[in-house]
C-alpha positions as CSV (number, residue, x, y, z in Angstrom):
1,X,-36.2,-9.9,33.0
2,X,-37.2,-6.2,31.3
3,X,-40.0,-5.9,29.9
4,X,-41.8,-2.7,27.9
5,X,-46.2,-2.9,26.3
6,X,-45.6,-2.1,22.9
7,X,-49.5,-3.0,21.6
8,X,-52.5,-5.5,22.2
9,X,-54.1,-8.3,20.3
10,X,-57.1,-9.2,21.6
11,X,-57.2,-7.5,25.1
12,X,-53.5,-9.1,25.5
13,X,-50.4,-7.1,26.3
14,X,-47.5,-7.5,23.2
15,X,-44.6,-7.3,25.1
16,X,-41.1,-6.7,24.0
17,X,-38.2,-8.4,26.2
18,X,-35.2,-6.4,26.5
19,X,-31.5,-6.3,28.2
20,X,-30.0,-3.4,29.0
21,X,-26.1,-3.7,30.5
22,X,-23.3,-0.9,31.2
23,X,-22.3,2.1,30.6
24,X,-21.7,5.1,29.0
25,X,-23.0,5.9,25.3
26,X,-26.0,3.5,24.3
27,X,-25.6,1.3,21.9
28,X,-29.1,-1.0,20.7
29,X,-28.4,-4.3,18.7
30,X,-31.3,-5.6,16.7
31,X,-30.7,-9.0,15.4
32,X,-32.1,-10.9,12.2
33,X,-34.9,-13.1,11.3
34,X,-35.9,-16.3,13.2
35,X,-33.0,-15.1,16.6
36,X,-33.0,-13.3,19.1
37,X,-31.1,-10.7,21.2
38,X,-28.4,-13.1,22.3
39,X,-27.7,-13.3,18.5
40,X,-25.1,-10.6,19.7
41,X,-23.0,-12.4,22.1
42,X,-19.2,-11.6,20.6
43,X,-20.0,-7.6,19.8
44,X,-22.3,-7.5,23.0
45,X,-18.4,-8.5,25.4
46,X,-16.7,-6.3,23.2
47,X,-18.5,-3.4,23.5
48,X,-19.5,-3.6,27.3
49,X,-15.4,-3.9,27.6
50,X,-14.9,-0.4,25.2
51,X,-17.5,1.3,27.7
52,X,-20.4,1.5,25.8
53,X,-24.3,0.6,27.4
54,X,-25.3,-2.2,25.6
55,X,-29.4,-2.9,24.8
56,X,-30.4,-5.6,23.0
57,X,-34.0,-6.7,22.7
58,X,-36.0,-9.5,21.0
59,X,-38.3,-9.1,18.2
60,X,-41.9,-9.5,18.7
61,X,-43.0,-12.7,17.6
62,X,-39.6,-14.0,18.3
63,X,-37.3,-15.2,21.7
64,X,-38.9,-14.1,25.2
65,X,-41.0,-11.7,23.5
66,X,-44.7,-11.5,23.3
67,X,-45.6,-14.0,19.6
68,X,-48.9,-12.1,18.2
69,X,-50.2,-12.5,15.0
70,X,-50.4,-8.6,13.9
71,X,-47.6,-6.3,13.4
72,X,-45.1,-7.8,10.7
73,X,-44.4,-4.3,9.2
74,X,-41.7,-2.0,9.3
75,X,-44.1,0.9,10.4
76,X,-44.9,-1.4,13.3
77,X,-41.6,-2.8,13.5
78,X,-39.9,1.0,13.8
79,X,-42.6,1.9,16.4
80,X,-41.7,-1.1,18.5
81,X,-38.6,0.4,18.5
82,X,-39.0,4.0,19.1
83,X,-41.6,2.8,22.1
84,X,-38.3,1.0,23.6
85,X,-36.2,4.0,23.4
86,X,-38.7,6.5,24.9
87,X,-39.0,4.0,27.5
88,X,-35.1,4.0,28.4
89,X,-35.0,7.3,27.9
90,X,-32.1,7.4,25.3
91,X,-30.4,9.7,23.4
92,X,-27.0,9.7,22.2
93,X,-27.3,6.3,20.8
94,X,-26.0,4.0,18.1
95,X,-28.7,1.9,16.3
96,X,-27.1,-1.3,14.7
97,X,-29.0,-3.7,12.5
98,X,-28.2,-6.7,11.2
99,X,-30.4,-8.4,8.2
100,X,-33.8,-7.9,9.3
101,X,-33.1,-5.3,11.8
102,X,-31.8,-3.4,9.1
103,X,-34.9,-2.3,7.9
104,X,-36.2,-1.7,11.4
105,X,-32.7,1.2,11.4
106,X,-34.1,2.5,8.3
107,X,-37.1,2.9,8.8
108,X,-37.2,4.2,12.4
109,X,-34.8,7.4,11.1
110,X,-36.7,7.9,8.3
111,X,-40.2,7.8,10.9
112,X,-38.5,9.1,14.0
113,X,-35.8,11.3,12.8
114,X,-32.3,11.4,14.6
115,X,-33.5,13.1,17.9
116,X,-32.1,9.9,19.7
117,X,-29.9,8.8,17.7
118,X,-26.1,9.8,16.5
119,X,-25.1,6.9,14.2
120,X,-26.4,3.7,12.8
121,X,-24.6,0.7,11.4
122,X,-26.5,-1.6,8.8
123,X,-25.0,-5.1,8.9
124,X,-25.6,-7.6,5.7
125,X,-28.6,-5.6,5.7
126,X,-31.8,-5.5,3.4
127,X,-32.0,-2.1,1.8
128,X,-32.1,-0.1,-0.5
129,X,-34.9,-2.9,-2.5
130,X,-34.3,-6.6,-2.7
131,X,-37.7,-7.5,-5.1
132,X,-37.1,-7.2,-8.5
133,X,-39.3,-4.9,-10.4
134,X,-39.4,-3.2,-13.9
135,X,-38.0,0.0,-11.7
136,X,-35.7,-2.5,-10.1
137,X,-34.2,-4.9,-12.4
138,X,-30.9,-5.0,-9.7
139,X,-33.2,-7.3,-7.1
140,X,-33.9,-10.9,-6.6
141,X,-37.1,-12.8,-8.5
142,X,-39.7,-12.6,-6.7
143,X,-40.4,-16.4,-7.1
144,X,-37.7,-16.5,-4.6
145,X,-39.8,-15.8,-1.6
146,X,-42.8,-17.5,-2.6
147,X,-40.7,-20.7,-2.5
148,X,-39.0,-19.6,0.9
149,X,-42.7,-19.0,2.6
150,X,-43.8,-22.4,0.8
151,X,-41.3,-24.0,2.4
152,X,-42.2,-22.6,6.0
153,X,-45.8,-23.6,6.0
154,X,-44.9,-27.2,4.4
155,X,-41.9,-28.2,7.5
156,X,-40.7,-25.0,9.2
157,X,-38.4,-27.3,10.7
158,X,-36.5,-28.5,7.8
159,X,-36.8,-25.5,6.3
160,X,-33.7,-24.2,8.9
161,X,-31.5,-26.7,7.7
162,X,-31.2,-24.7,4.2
163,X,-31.1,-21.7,5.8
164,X,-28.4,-21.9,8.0
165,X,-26.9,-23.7,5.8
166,X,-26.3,-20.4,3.9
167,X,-27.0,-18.1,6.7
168,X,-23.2,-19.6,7.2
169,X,-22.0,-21.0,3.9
170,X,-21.6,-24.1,6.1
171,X,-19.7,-26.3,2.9
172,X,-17.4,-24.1,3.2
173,X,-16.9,-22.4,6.9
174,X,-18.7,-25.7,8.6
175,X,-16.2,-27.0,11.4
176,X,-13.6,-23.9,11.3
177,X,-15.4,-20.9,11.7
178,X,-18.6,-22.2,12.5
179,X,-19.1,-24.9,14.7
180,X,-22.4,-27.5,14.8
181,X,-22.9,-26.7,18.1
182,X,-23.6,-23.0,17.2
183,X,-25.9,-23.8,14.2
184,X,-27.4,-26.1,16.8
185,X,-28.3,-23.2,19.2
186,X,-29.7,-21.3,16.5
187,X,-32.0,-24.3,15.3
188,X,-33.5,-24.6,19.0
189,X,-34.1,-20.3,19.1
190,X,-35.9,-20.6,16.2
191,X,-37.8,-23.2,16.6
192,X,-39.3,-21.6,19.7
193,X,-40.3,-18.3,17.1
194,X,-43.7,-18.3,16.5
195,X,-44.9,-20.3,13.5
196,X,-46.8,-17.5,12.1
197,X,-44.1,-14.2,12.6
198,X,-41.8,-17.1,10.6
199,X,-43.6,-17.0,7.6
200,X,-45.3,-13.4,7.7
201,X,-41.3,-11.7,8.2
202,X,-40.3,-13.1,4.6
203,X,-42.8,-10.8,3.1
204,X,-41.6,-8.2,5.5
205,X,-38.5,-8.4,3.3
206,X,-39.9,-7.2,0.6
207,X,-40.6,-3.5,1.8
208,X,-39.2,-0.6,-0.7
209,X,-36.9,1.1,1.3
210,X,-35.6,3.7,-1.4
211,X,-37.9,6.7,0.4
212,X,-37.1,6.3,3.4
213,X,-33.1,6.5,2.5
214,X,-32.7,9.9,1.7
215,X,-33.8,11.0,5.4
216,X,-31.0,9.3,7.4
217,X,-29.0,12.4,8.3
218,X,-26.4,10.8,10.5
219,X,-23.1,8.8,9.9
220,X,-24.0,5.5,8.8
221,X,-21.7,2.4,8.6
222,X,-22.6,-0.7,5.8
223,X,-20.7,-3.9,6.7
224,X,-21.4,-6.7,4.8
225,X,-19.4,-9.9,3.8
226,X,-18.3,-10.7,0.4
227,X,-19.7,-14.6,0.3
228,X,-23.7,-13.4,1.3
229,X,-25.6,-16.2,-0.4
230,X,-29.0,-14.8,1.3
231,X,-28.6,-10.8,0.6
232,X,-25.9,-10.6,-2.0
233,X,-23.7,-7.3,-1.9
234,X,-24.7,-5.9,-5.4
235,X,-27.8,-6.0,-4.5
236,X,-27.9,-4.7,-0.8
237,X,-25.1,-2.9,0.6
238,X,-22.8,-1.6,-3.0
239,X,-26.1,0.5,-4.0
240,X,-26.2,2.6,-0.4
241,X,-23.3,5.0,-1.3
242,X,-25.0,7.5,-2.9
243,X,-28.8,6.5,-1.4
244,X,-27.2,7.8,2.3
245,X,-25.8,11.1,2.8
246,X,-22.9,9.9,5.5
247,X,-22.1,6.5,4.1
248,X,-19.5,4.5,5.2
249,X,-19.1,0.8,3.0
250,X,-17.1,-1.8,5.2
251,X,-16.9,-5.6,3.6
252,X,-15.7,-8.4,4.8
253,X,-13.5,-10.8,2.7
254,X,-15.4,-14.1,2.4
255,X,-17.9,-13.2,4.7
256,X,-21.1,-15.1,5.1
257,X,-24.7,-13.5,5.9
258,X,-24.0,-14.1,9.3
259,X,-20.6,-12.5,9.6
260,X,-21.2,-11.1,13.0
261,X,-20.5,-14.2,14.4
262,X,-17.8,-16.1,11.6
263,X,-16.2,-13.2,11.0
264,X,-16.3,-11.1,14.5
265,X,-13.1,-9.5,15.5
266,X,-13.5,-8.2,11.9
267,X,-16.8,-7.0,12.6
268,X,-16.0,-6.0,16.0
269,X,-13.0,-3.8,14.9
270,X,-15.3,-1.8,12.1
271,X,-18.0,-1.2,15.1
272,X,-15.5,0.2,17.6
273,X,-13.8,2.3,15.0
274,X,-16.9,4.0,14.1
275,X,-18.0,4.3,17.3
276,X,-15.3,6.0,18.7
277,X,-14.9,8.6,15.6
């Protein structure tokens, strides 16, 4: 088990817990909200088997690493990151995001810059701006969240069963793509997340990403599924042409939020195709 100090609350070490497998060019996979880094499983075979070095890590406050209750910002988030990849030692690599992790791509290159880093993928991701405001009429009330961090504090636990629910559009994928024994496993990761990075992320959500946009000078590929019931397309992914210089829209036919797994050889086809151009 890897392990790299990231911060300190109270005279504690915040650890991050990372893998790091194969290969080659480096590839780092950050997963969404309430998973963790085995959120990857189906693109983590597939790219290990195309050659690539494959890192994945777990959020703080969330899987094997260290749960504190500071740091639920994409500054922080970002420098979480960049303190894992001066760590490794990386360069040359491909950042890939998905939901959450999204913003932690964005804002890292916009921080960081692409010194590290040749490409990035964003995956049903969170930019450019999902709270509607005056200067943002395309976004999502903000009544929205309050309701979604209402629900956290009142039964965290029930509150899953909505959101996998449409993490997977379960009515309608439930039993063919997506069996109960996967939503299961995801129930028992996030339950083990720590109660208080479960509620503080949904604000994290909310961050205006439409600055740091413009400073992503690498190739970057948007993948998201046409079905999202959590981060809808028109108001995500179909306003980043034109926000990224190298932009490269991929969607997914009836793809839920979480497409990486319903929808993988799909997903796994885009990634290797970018990766090897």
């Amino acid at each position: 088990m890897s392990r790299v100090v990231v911060g300190s609350q109270n005279n504690a070490d915040i650890e991050i817990y990372y893998e790091d497998h194969g290969a080659g060019q480096p590839v780092v996979l950050i997963h969404g909200y309430l998973l963790n880094g085995h959120f990857w499983e189906r693109q983590h075979h597939a790219l290990l088997a195309a050659g690539y070095r494959v890192i994945t890590y777990d959020r703080r406050g969330f899987g094997r690493s260290s749960q504190p209750t500071v740091g639920y910002d994409y500054d922080t988030l970002a420098a979480d990151l960049n303190t894992l990849l001066e760590h490794l030692q990386l360069h040359d690599a491909t950042l890939v995001g998905f939901s959450m992790g999204s913003g932690e791509v964005v804002r890292y290159l916009s921080t960081y810059g692409s010194g590290r880093v040749r490409k990035a993928v964003l995956i049903s991701g969170l930019p450019p701006f999902v709270l509607k405001t005056a200067d943002n009429p395309e976004g999502i009330d903000g009544q929205v969240f309050e309701d979604l961090k209402a629900a956290v504090l009142a039964d965290r636990y029930a509150f899953y069963t909505g959101f996998f629910q449409n993490l997977y559009n379960l009515d309608e994928l439930g039993g063919t793509r997506v069996s109960d024994e996967v939503v299961q496993a995801n129930v028992t990761v996030a339950t083990g997340a720590s109660p208080y990075a479960t509620h503080a992320c949904i604000n994290t959500w909310l961050t205006d990403f439409r600055g740091d946009l413009p400073n992503i000078d690498i190739p970057t590929l948007v993948l998201h599924g046409t079905a999202d019931r959590i981060l809808p397309m028109e108001v995500t992914a179909q306003r980043l042409p034109g926000l990224i210089k190298d932009v490269q829209l991929v969607t997914v036919e009836g793809g839920p939020h979480n497409f990486v797994w319903s929808h993988a050889e799909e997903v796994n086809r885009a990634l290797l195709g970018f990766l090897a151009t």
